[in-house]
N, C-alpha and C positions, 0 to 999 in steps of 0.2 A: 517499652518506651511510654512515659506516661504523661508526657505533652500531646494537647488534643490541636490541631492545628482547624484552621478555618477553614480549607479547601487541601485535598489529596488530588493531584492529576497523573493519572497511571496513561503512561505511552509519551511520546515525545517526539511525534513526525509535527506539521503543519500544525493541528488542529491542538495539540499538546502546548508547542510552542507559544500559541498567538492566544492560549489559554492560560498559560505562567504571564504572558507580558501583561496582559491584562489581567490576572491576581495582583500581582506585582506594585500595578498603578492604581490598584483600590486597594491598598494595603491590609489583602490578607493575609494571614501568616498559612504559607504555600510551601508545598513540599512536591517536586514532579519526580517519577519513580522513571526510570526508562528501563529499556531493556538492553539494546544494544550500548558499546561503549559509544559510540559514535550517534549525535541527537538528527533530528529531521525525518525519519521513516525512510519510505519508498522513494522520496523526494533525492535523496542524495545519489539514488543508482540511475537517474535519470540526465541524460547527457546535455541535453537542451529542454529549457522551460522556453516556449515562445509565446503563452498566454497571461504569464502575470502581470496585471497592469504594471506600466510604468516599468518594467524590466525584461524588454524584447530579449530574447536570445540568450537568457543568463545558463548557465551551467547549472545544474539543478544540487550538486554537492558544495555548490556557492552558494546558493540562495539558501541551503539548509544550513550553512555556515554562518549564514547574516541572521535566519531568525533568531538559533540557541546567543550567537553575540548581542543581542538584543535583548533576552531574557537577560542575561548574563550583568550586564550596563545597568539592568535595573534590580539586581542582588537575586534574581532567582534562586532556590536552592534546589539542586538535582543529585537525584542518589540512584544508582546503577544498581538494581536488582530484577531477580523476576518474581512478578508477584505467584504466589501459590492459591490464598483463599480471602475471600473477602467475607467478614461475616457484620452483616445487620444488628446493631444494638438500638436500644430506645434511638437516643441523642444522637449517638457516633455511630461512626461507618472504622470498622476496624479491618484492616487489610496484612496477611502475614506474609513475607516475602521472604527471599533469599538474605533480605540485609536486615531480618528483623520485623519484628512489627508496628506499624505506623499507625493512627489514627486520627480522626477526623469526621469536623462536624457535615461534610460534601464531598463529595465524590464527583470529579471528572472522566471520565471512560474515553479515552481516546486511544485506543492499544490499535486501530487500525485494519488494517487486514491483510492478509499472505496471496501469494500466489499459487493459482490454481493448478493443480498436474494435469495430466494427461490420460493418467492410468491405463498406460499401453505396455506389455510387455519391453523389458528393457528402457523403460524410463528411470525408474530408481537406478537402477544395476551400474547403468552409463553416466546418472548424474555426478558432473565435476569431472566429468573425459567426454565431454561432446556435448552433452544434455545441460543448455544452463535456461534460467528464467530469467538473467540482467545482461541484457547485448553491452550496456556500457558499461558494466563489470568486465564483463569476457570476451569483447570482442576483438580484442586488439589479438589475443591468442591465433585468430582464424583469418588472419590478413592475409591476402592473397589464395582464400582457400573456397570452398563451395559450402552454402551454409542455408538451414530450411531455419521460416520463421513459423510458427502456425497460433496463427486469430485472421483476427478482422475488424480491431477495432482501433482505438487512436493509440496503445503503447504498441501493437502488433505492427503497425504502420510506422510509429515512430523506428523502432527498433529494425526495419527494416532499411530505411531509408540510411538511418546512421549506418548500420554495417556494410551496405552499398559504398559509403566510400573507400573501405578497406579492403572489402572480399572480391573475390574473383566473380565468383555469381552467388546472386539471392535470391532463394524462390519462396515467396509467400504462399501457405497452403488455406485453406478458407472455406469451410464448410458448406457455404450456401453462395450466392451467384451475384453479389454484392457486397463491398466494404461497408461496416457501420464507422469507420472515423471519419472526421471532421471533412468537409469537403478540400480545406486549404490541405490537408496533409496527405489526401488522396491525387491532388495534383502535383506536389511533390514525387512524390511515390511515383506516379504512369513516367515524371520526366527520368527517373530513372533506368539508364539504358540496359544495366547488366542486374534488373529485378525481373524476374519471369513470375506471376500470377499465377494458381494453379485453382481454380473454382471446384466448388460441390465435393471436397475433397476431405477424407479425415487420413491423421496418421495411425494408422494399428497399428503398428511394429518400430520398436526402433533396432538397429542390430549392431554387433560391433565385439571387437573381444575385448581389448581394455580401454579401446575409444570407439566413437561411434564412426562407422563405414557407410550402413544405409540406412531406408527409410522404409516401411511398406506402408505402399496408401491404396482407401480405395473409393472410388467414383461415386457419391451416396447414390446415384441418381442411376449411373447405368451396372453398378455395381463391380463396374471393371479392377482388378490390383496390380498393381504394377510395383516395381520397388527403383529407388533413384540410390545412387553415388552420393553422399553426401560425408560431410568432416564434422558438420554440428549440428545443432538441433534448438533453435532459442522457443522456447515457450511461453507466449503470450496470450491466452485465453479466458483471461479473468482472472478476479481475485475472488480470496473468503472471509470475510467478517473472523477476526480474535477477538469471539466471545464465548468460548468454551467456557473459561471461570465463572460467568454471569450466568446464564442460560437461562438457569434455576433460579437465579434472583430478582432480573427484572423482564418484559415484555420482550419477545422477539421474533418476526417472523419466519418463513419457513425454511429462511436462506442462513436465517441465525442473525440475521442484523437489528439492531436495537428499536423499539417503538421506540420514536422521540420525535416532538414533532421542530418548530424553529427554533422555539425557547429549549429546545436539546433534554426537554426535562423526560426522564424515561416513566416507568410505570412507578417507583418507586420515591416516594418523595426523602428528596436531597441528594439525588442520585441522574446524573446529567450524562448524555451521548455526544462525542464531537465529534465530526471528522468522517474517513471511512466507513469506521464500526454501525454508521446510522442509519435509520435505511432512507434514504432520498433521492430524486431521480437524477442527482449530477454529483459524479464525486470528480472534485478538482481541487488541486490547493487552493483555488481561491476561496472555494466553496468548504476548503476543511478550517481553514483563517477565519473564515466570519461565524463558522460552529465555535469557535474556541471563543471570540467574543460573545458571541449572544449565550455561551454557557455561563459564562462568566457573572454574567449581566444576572440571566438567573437564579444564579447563584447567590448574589449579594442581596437579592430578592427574597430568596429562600429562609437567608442568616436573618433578615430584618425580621422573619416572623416569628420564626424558633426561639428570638429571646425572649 
């Protein structure tokens, strides 16, 4: 392909999004790459968003439906590939993907990040028959049934709370003797009456022959294991930074997430982090929304100088 566009934004959650809307409205000629057929990220397998200003209680595969229609109202153009390699030229940032190669004077980085495993025997094995990581993907499966959540933080809480109204019991598992979510969603959480708590707690094992049956866990603290009766297994312990393709090409700390600091600019000049992928102490779509403007911002900054 031998049109060099103004700005490339590889990923398409939040931070992707509110980075095309504002390419868009600075009229640079913008090209956003996603991966999935379906735009928003993580956002979309989230069943309730109750922090975005001004949209108490929205459905989170709604809200990720209004950003890409937004993009969309202001002629974004979006092309469904996975990207393979980005390689650095003087001027251009050339990036080859599944749907060909694209190129450009900036680069956006907003690919986001995955969900972390467990790495317990029988985690892979059982994944997609008991084992999932999206309670609002899969929870309806497990209605009226017994189901383990294991974190401690605001989606392990969120996730617990939703399945609570479906499930017969939920028992959240939690490594250390304290939740880290949000205060308002840990009181949610206690008024739940068929949630049981399980502190100090990890899961080693999961077991089952083509769905998952139990659980084995063990006490960090008195080192006791015991194994429970369970149908499912929702995994919520964290995410990882999608920045395997970069690594090697711009700054990254030791978790893999991107030096960049508010101007999103990374080590590499013309080459910007939004969203996720960044490393910052607060990742929330509010917080991935204003990376995708203040990239943008630096971006038109960037272009002003390069001519």
């Amino acid at each position: 392909m031998d049109k060099v566009y103004d700005l490339l934004i590889i990923g398409s959650g939040p931070a992707g999004l509110a980075a095309a809307i504002y390419a868009q409205r600075a009229k640079l000629s913008t090209v956003v790459l996603e991966k999935e057929y379906i735009s928003g990220g993580q956002v979309v397998n989230t069943y309730e968003v109750d922090n975005y200003p001004g949209l108490p209680g929205i459905n989170g595969y709604e809200l990720g439906v209004k950003f890409r229609e937004h993009a969309d109202q202001l002629g974004a153009e979006f092309v469904t590939a996975e990207v393979e390699e980005i390689i650095i030229e003087e001027t251009v940032k050339k990036v080859e993907s599944s749907a060909g190669e694209y190129r450009a004077k900036a680069l956006v980085l907003a690919m986001g990040a995955a969900h972390r495993e467990l790495g317990v025997p029988g985690e892979k094995e059982l994944a997609g028959m008991g084992v999932s990581y999206c309670a609002t993907c899969d929870g309806a499966f497990f209605r009226g049934r017994r189901v383990a959540v294991v974190g401690g933080g605001d989606v392990a809480v969120e996730d617990a709370i939703f399945l609570a109204r479906g499930c017969e019991k939920v028992v959240l598992i939690h490594r250390r003797d304290e939740l880290r979510a949000a205060k308002s969603l840990q009181e949610r959480l206690f008024a739940c009456e068929n949630v049981e708590i399980i502190w100090d707690t990890a899961v080693r094992e999961i077991n089952g022959e083509d769905h998952v049956e139990s659980i084995r866990l063990e006490n960090l603290k008195t080192g006791e294991k015991r194994s429970l009766d369970m149908d499912g297994v929702f995994v919520a312990v964290g995410v990882i930074p999608n920045s395997r393709i970069i690594k090697e090409l711009v700054g990254v700390d030791e978790n893999g997430y991107i030096l960049a600091g508010e101007d999103c600019a990374s080590s590499v000049k013309g080459i910007f982090a939004a969203g996720d992928i960044r490393k910052k102490p607060l990742r929330q779509i509010v917080t991935a929304v204003a990376d995708g403007a203040n990239a943008v911002t630096a971006v038109q900054e960037y272009l002003l100088s390069v001519q």
